[in-house]
C-alpha positions in Angstrom: -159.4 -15.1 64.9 -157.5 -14.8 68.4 -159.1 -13.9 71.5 -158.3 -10.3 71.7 -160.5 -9.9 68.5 -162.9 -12.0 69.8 -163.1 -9.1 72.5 -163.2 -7.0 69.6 -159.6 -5.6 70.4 -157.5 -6.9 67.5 -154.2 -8.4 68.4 -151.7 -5.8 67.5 -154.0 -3.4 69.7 -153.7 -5.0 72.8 -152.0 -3.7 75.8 -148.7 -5.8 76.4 -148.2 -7.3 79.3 -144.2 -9.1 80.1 -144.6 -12.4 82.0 -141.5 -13.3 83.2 -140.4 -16.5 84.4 -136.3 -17.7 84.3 -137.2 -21.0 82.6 -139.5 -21.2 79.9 -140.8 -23.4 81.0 -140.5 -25.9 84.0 -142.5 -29.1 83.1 -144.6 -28.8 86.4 -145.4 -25.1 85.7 -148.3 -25.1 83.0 -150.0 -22.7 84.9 -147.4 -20.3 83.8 -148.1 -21.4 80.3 -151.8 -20.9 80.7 -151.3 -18.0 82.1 -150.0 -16.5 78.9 -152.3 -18.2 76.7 -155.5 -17.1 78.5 -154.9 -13.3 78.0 -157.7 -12.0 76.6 -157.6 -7.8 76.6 -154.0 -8.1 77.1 -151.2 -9.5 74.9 -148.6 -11.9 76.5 -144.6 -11.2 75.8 -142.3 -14.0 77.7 -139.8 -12.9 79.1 -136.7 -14.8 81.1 -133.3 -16.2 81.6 -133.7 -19.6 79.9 -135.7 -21.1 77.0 -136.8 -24.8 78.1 -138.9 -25.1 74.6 -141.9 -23.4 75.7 -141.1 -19.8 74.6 -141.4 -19.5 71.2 -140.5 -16.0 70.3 -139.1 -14.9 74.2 -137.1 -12.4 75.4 -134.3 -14.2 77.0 -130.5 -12.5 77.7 -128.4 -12.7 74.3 -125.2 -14.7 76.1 -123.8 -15.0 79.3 -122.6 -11.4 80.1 -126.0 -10.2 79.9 -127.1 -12.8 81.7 -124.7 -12.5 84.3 -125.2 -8.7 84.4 -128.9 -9.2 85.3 -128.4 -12.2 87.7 -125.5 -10.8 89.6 -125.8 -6.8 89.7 -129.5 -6.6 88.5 -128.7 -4.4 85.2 -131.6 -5.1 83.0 -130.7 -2.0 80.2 -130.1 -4.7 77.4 -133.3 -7.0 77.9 -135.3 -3.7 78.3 -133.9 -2.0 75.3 -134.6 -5.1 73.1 -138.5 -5.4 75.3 -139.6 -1.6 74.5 -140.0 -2.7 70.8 -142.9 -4.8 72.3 -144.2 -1.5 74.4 -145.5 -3.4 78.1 -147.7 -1.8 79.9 -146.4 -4.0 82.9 -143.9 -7.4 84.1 -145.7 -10.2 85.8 -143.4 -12.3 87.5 -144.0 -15.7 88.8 -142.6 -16.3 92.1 -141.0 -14.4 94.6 -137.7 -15.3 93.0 -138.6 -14.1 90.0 -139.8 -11.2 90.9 -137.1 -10.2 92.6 -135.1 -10.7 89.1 -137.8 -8.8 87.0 -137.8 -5.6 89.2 -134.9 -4.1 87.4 -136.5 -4.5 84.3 -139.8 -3.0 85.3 -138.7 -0.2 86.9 -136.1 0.2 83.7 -139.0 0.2 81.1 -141.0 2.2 83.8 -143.9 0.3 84.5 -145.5 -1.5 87.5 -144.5 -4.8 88.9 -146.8 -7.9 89.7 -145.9 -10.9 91.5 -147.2 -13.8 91.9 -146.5 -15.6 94.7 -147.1 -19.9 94.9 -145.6 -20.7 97.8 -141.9 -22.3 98.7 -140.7 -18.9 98.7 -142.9 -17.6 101.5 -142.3 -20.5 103.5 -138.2 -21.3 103.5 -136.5 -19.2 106.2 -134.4 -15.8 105.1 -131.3 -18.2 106.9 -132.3 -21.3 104.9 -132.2 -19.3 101.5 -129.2 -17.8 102.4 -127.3 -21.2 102.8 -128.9 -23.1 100.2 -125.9 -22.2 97.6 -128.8 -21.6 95.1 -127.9 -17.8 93.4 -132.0 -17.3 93.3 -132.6 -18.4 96.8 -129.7 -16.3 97.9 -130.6 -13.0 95.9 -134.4 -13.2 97.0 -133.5 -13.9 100.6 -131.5 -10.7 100.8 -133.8 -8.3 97.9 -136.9 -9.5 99.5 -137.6 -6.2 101.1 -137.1 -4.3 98.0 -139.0 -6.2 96.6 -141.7 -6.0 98.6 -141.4 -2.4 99.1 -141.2 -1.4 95.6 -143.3 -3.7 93.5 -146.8 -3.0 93.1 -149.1 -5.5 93.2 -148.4 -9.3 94.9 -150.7 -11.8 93.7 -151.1 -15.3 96.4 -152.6 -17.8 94.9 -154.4 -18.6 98.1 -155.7 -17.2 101.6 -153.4 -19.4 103.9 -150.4 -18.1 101.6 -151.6 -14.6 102.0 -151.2 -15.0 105.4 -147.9 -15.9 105.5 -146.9 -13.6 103.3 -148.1 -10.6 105.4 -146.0 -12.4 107.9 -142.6 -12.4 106.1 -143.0 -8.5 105.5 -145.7 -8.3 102.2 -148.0 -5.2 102.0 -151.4 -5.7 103.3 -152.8 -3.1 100.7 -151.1 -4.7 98.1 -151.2 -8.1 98.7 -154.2 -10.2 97.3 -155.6 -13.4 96.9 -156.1 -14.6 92.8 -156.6 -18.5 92.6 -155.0 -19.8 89.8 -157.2 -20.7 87.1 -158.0 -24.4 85.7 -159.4 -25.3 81.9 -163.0 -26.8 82.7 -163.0 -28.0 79.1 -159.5 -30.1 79.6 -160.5 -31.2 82.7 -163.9 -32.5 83.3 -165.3 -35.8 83.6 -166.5 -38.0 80.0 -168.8 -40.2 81.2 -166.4 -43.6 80.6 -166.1 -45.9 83.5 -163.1 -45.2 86.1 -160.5 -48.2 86.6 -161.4 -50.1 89.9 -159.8 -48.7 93.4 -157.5 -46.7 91.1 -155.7 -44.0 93.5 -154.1 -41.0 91.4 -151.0 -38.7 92.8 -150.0 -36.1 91.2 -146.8 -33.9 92.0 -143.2 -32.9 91.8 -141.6 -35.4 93.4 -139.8 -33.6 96.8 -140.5 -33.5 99.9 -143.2 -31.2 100.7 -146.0 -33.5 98.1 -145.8 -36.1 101.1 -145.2 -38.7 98.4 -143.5 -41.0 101.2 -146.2 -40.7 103.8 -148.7 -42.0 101.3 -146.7 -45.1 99.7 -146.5 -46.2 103.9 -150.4 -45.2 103.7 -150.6 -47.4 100.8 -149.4 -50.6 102.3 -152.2 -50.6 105.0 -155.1 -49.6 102.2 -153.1 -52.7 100.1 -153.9 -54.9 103.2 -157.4 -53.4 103.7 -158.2 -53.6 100.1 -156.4 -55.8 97.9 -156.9 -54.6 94.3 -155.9 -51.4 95.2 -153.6 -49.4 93.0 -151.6 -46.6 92.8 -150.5 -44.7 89.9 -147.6 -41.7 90.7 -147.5 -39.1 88.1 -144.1 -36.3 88.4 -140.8 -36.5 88.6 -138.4 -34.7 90.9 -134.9 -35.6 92.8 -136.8 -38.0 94.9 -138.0 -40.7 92.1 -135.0 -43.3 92.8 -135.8 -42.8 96.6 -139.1 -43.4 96.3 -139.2 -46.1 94.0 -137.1 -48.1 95.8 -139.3 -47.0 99.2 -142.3 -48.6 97.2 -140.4 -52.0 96.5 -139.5 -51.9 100.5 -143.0 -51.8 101.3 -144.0 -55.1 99.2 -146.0 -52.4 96.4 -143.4 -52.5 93.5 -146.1 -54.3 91.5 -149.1 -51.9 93.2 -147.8 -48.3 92.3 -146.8 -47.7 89.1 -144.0 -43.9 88.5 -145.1 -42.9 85.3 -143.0 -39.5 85.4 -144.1 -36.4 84.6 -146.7 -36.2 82.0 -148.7 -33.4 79.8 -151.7 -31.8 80.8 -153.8 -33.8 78.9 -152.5 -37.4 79.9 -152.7 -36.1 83.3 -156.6 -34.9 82.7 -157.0 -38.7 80.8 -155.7 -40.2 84.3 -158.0 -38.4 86.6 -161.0 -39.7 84.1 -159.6 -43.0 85.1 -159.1 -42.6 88.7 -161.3 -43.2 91.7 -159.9 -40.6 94.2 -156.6 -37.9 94.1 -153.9 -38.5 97.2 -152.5 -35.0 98.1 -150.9 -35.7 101.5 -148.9 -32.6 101.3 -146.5 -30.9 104.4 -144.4 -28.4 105.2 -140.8 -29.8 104.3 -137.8 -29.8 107.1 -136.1 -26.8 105.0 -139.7 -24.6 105.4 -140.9 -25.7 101.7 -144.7 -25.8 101.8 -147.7 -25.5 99.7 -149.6 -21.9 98.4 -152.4 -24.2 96.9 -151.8 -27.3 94.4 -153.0 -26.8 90.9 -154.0 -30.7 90.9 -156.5 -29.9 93.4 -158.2 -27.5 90.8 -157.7 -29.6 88.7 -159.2 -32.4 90.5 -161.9 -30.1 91.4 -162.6 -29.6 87.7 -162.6 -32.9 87.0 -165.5 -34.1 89.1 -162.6 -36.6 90.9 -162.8 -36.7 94.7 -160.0 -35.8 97.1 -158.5 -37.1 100.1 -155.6 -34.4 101.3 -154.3 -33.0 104.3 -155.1 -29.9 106.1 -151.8 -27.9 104.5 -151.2 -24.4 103.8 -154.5 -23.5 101.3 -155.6 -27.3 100.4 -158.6 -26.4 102.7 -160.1 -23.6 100.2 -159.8 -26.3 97.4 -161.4 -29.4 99.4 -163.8 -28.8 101.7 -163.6 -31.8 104.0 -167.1 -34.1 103.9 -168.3 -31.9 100.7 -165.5 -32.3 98.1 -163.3 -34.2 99.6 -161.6 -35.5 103.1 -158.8 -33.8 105.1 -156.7 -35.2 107.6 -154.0 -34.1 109.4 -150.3 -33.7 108.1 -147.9 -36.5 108.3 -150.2 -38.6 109.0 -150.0 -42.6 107.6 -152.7 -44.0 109.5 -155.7 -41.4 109.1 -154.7 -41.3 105.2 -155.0 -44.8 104.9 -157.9 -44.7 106.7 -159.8 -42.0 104.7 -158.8 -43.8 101.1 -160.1 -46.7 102.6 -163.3 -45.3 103.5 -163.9 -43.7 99.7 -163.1 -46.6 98.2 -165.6 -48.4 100.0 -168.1 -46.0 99.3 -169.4 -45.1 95.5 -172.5 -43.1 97.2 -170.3 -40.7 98.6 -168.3 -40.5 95.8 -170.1 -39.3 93.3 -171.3 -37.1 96.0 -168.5 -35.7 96.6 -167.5 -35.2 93.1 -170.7 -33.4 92.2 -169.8 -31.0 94.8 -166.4 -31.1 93.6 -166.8 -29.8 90.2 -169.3 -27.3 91.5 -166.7 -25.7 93.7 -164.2 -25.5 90.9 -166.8 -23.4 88.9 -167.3 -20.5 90.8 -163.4 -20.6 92.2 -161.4 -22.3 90.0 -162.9 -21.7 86.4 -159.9 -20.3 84.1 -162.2 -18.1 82.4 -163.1 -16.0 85.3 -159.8 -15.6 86.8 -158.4 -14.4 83.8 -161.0 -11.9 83.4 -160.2 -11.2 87.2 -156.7 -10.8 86.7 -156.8 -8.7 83.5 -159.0 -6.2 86.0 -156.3 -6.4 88.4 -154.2 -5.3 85.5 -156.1 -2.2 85.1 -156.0 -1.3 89.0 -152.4 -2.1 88.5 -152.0 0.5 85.9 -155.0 2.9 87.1 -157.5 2.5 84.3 -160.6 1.1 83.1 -161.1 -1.6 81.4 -158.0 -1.6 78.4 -158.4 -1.1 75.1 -155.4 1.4 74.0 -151.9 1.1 73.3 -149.4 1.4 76.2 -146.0 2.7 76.0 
């Protein structure tokens, strides 16, 4: 049985909705993923440019010419034709990038657009995009205000994002917050015994995670507290870099680069873990935060965080109740708070009591797919849905 008849709306009944993301899908994206799998009243199409092997059955442009067409000049009739079989009610998009590529489409099949936006593509200049030589970066720097103007709803997946986004020119009417949702099944603590002074970081690895402020963080809590480890979990253009920052700091044998891993091996390490490191900052080129999923994630897990006070970290850790904050960029007060919760199993598993508390009531996948699915129905400007679109 599936969950729309669980709902008691059989499949083939379900309102459509298109979620549309270029690749299908990026390896550090599984929110996208769980996106489409948590539907409930609505049923998920994929939609986008590229099929990475996680979009079984998607909608993707039939060779390069139609590829091109929608890239370049934003002609969407032969990816809509082939999508009306499917009859959406609306396109989500993921990112303001994307968005700005799905807007065609939507407005060709008729129906609204919602966005959702995570974060580097509030914070990177309208300049920087423009001279980044990336085709995306470029078309959203200069469609923006389209897109802005014409789509309908714009999802950020926190406050502090929201913010800035009403900054760079986003509708105040129309631009909400909707936190991203987080399994409490997958993630949640099972009782078995963490490893010792076991650090976890979790991330892509560029800039804006802060990976290089915490290996020099590292080498003082090495000196503070000897079988400390660190275990690095992501990959990114950065790894080599990194790796070989690690060996310059005397750690090769302390921190271990797993690469990037599946949900579930990622959920097995946080079991295993005695903290979460998310030193995050806003990157030279503007690149910054909306709100990490491994904080919910974290959250969920019952695992304590130390992070700093970036972008919408701060409505995921509450500093002294689920976690500690400290500044950005900051070596010495990072060390200095991983130290300190190392040294103190009291506080803890207070903190992590706290912790997975917070991520029931905001973080719970659950909720904020029955949230989103009633943002659906503003979006479209009925009840609760139970009838065919199209």
């Amino acid at each position: 049985m599936t969950k729309g008849e669980m709902d008691g709306v059989p499949r083939e009944d379900r309102p459509a909705v298109a979620i549309f993301r270029s690749p299908l899908f990026n390896a550090s994206e599984t929110f996208v993923r769980d996106h489409a799998d948590g539907l409930r009243r609505y049923r998920p199409v994929l939609v986008g440019l590229h099929d990475r092997g996680g979009g079984a059955g998607a909608i993707v442009p039939l060779g390069l010419r139609e590829r091109l067409g929608l890239t370049l000049f934003g002609r969407a009739g032969a990816m809509a034709a082939r999508l009306t079989a499917e009859r959406p009610c609306l396109v989500h998009a993921h990112f303001g990038t994307d968005g700005v590529l799905a807007l065609p489409l939507a407005e060709r099949l008729g129906v609204p657009l919602v966005t959702t936006l995570h974060g580097y593509e509030i914070g990177r200049s309208p300049g920087r995009m423009l001279l980044s030589g990336r085709l995306s970066w470029i078309r959203y720097a200069l469609l923006k205000r389209q897109l802005a103007m014409r789509g309908r709803l714009f999802l950020a997946v926190s406050e502090a994002l929201r913010t800035e986004a009403l900054a760079a020119g986003f509708p105040a009417a129309r631009t909400l917050v909707h936190y991203n949702g987080v399994d409490l099944d997958r993630f949640r603590a099972d009782g078995s015994a963490p490893e010792a002074e076991l650090v976890l970081h979790v991330g892509r690895l560029v800039e804006k995670k802060g990976t290089a402020v915490l290996l020099d963080a590292f080498a003082a809590v090495k000196a503070r507290v000897p079988a400390a480890s660190l275990v690095v979990i992501g990959e990114g253009p950065l790894r080599a870099t990194l790796e070989r920052r690690a060996a310059a700091l005397g750690l090769a044998g302390t921190v271990c680069f797993t690469g990037a891993l599946a949900p579930a091996a990622v959920a097995a390490w946080m079991r295993r873990a005695w903290l979460l490191a998310v030193p995050s900052h806003r990157a030279r080129d503007g690149d910054s935060e909306g709100l990490p999923m491994v904080i919910c994630e974290a959250a969920a897990s019952g695992l304590p965080v130390v992070a700093s006070r970036h972008s919408g970290i701060p409505e995921g850790v509450v500093d002294g109740e689920t976690g500690l904050l400290v500044p950005e960029r900051t070596p010495g007060p990072l060390a200095a708070a991983i130290v300190a919760l190392l040294g103190n199993p009291p506080l803890r598993a207070r903190l992590a009591s706290k912790a997975r508390a917070l991520a029931g009531v905001r973080f719970d996948a659950a909720r904020q797919i029955e949230r989103l699915e009633t943002l659906y129905d503003e979006a479209l400007g009925t009840g609760a849905a139970t009838a065919r679109c199209g």
